[in-house]
C-alpha positions in Angstrom: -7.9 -6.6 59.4 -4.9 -9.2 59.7 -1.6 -8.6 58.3 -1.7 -10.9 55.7 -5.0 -9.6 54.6 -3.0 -6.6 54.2 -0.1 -8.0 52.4 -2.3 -9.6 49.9 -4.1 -6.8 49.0 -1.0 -4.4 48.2 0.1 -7.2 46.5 -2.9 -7.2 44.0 -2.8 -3.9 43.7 0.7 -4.3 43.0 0.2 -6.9 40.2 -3.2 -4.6 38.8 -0.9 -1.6 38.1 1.8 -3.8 36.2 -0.8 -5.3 34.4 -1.7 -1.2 33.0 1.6 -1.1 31.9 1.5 -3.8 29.8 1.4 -3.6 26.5 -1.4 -4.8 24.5 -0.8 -7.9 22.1 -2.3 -7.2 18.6 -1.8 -10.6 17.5 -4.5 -13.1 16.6 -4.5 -17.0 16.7 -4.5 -18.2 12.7 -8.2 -20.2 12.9 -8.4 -21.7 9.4 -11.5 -21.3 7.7 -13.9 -24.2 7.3 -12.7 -26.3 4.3 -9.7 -24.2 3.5 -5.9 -24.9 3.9 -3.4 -21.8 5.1 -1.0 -22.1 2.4 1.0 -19.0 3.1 1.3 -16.2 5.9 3.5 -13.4 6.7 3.2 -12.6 10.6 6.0 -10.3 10.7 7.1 -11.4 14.4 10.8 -11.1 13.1 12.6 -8.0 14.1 14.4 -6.1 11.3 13.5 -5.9 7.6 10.6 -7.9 6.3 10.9 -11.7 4.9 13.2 -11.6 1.5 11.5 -14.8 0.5 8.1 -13.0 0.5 9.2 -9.2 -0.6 10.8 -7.1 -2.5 10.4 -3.4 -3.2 9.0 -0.9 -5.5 11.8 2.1 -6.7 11.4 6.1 -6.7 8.6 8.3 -8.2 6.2 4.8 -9.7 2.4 6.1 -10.3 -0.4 8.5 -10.1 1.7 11.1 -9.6 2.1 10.4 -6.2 4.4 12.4 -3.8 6.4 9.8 -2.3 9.6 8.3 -3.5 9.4 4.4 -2.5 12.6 3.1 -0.9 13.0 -0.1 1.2 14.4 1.7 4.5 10.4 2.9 4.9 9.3 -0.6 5.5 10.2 -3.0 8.6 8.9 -5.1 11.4 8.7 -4.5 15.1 6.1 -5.7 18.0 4.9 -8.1 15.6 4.1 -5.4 12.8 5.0 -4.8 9.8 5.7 -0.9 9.6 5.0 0.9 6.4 6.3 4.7 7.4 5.3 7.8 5.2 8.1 10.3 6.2 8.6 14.3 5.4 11.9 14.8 3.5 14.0 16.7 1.7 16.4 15.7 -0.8 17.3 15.9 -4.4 15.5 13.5 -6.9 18.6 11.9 -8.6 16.4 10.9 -11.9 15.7 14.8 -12.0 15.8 16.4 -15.7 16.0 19.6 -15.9 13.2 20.5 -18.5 11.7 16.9 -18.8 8.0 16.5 -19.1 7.4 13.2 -17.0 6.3 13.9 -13.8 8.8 11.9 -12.2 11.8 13.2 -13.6 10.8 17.0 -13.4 10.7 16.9 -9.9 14.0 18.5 -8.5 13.6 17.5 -4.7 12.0 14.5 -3.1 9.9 16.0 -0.4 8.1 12.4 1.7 9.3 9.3 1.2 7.4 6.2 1.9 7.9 1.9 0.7 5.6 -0.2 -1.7 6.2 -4.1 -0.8 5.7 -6.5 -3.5 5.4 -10.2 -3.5 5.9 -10.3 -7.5 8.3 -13.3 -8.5 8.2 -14.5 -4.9 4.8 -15.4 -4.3 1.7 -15.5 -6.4 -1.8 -17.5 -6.0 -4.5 -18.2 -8.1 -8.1 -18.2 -6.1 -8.6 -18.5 -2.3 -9.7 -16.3 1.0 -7.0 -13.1 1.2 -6.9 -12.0 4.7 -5.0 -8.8 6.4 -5.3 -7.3 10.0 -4.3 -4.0 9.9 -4.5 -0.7 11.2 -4.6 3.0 8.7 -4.3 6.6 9.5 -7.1 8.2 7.6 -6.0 11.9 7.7 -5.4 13.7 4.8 -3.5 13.2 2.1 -2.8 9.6 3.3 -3.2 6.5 0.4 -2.7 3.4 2.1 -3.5 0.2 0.5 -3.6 -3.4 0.2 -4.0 -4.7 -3.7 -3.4 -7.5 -6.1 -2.5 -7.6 -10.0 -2.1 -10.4 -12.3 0.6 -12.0 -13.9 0.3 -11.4 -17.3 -0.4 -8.8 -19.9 0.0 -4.6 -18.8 -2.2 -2.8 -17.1 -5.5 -3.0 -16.6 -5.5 -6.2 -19.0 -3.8 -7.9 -16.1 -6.7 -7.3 -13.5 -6.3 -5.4 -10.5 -8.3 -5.8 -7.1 -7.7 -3.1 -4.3 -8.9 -4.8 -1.2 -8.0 -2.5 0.9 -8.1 1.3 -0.4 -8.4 4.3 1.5 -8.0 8.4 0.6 -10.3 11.2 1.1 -12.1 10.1 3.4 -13.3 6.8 1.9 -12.6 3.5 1.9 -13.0 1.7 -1.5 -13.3 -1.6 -3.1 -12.3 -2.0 -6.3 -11.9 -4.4 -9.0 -10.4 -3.5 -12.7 -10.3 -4.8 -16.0 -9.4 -3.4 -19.6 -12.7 -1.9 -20.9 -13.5 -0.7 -24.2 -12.2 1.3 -26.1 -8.5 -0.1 -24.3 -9.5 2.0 -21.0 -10.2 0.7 -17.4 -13.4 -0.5 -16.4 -14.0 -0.1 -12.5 -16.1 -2.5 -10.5 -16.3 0.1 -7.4 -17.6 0.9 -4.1 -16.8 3.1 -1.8 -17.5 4.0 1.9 -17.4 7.3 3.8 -15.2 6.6 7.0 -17.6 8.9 9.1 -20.2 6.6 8.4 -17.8 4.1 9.9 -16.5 5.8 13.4 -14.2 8.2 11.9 -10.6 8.6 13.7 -12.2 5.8 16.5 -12.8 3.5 13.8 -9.4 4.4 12.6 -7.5 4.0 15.4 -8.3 0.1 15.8 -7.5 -2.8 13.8 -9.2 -4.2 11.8 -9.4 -7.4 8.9 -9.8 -7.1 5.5 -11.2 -10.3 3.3 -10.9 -11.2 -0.1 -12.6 -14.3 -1.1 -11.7 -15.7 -4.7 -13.9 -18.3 -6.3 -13.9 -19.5 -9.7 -17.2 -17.9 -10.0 -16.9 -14.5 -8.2 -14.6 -12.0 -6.0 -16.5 -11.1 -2.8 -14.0 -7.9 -0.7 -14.9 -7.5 3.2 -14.0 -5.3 6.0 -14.4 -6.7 9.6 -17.0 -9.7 7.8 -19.0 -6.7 6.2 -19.5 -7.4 2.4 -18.2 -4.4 0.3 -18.5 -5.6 -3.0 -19.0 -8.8 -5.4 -18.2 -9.3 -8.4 -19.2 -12.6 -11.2 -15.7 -12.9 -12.2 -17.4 -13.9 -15.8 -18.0 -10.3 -16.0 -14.4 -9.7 -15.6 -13.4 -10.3 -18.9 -11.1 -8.1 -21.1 -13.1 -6.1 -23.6 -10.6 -6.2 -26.2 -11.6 -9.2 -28.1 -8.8 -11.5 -26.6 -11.4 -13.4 -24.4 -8.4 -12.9 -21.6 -10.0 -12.9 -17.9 -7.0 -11.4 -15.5 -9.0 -13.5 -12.6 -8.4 -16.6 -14.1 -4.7 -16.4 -13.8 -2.5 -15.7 -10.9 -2.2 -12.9 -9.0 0.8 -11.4 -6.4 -0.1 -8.6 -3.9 1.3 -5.2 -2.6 1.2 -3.2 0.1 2.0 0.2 0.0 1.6 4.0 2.2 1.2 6.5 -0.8 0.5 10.1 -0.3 -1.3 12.6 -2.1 -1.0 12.3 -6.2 -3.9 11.7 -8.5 -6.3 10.4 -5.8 -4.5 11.0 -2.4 -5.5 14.9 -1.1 -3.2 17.4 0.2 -0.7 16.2 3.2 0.5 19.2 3.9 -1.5 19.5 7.3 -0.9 16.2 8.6 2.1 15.1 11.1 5.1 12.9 9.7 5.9 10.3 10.4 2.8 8.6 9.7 2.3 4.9 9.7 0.2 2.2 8.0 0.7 -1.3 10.6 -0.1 -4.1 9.3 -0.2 -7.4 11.8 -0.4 -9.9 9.6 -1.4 -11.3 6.0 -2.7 -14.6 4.8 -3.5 -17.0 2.6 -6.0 -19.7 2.7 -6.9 -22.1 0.3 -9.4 -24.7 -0.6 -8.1 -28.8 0.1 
């Protein structure tokens, strides 16, 4: 065997171990659906806090009963990721009320804290395809999610769609109107995670779809239809005539933990993270 030989193969060897080291990009090239338009993106591939043209934040103790208190400091970018970090505090609730009745202000301590990002007054859209790549822990007590709610008129007569929803080991797609009798009416389905891969599924990426037509909401995981909806069924039940998915819509994303829906956390390690590579925003020309 010749010297060089030599040389060149402990240099490839050299270069393959590197290589090991590297880390793994996450990142996918934006390939625009066929007659759509991107007309908006967040990539995160600042350092830092998240765009302040796109975001803002939801405050303290908000809904469902939830455990967390929301606070910006939870949310920010790095690798290319936005970060959305459920932590285990402890630290007094400063809306506390000694002998109030509302969940939120009875609460002496805050024990996790966690960050909702909203896009509400910053960015809105009316129809298109919704996509996000993202990655979620699916051990318990964990509520991430990815979700849109109209414009107008208070809950649920403004329309929500949860295109991304996970807790107790399913994930859901849902889509919510005002029913009779002034209460919600779900559109729902739901998917056992086992059925999916369990912690292997969870520990990949993967894309979630939205695609919003005049004439029906269709919600995918990794191009597998979850649900459809006619959005003429959609309509508030309330006399007004009022369909929430004719009007726009503005998104959040948000790492919730236990509450109403969200299971016990108590058994699972902090901090906990919900990553999200990137959201977008097609629509037609």
């Amino acid at each position: 065997m010749s010297i060089r030989y030599c040389i060149y193969t402990c240099f490839m060897l050299f270069v393959a171990a590197c290589n090991r080291h590297k880390p793994v990009k996450t990142k996918q090239t934006t390939v625009t659906p066929d007659g759509y338009t991107l007309v908006w993106a967040d990539e995160f591939n600042n350092k830092g806090k998240p765009d302040t043209t796109n975001w803002k934040y939801e405050y303290g103790f908000v809904r469902n009963e939830e455990l967390q208190w929301y606070q910006p400091e939870n949310a920010f970018c790095e690798n290319g990721l936005l970060v959305i970090e459920a932590r285990k505090e402890n630290k007094p609730n400063p809306r506390y009320q000694e002998g109030s009745n509302d969940w939120r202000r009875k609460r002496k301590t805050i024990d996790y804290t966690s960050s909702c990002l909203i896009t509400a007054g910053k960015q809105q859209w009316l129809y298109g395809r919704f996509e996000l790549r993202a990655r979620i822990d699916i051990r318990s007590g964990l509520w991430p999610a990815w979700w849109t709610l109209g414009v107008s008129k208070p809950w649920p007569g403004n329309g929500e769609i949860d295109i991304m929803e996970y807790y107790r080991g399913k994930l859901l797609a849902n889509i919510a109107c005002l029913g009779s009798n002034r209460k919600v009416e779900w559109y729902s389905n739901t998917f056992n995670t086992d059925s999916l891969g369990g912690k292997k599924w969870a520990d990949a990426f993967h894309v979630w779809r939205m695609d919003w037509t005049e004439d029906y909401i269709a919600l995918f995981c990794d191009e597998q239809l979850l649900n459809k909806v006619n959005v003429d069924a959609l309509v508030n039940k309330d006399g007004s005539n009022f369909n929430p998915f004719r009007q726009p819509h503005y998104m959040l994303l948000n790492l919730a933990l236990g509450g109403m829906n969200g299971g016990d956390p108590s058994s699972t390690p902090f901090p906990n993270r919900f990553e999200v590579d990137y959201v977008r925003v097609y629509q037609k020309k």
